[in-house]
N, C-alpha and C positions, 0 to 999 in steps of 0.2 A: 395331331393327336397328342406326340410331346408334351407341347405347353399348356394344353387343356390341363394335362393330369399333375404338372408344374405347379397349373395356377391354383386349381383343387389342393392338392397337398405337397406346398412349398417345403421340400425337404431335399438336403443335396443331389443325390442321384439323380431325381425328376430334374431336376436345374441343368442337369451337366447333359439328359439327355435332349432337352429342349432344346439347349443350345445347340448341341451337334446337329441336329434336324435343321435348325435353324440356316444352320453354317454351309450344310449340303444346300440347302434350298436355296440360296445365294447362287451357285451354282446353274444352277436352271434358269435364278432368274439373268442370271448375265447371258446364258444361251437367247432367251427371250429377245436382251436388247439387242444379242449379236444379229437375230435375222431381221430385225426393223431394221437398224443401220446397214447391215454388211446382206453377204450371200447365205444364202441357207446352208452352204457346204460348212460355212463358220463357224455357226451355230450347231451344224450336227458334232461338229469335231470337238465343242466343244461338252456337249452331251456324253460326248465319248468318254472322256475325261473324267464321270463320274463316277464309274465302278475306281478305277483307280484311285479318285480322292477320297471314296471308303476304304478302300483298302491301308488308305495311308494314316486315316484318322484312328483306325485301330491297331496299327503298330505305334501312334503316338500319343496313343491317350497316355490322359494320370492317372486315372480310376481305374 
């Protein structure tokens, strides 16, 4: 939804929230390859990890 509203009206904030959306979803997708290659315990742990790496993108935003 992000980048829809990004691509609609390209204007900073939309950009920066795109990104972020983007940047979590990286996240998920590395869980993805984690239980193709590895164990599902890997993969969930790595899910796990998600609330924290929100937590951490918004003690270190710029905006």
């Amino acid at each position: 939804m992000p980048l829809l509203k990004a691509i609609q009206n390209p204007i900073g904030p939309n950009i920066g929230k795109a990104v972020k959306a983007g940047v979590i979803a990286l996240i998920l997708m590395n869980a993805a390859w984690a239980s193709v290659f590895a164990d599902w315990k890997v993969a969930l742990s790595i899910v796990i990890l998600l609330p924290l790496s929100i937590l951490l993108s918004k003690a270190f935003a710029v905006t």
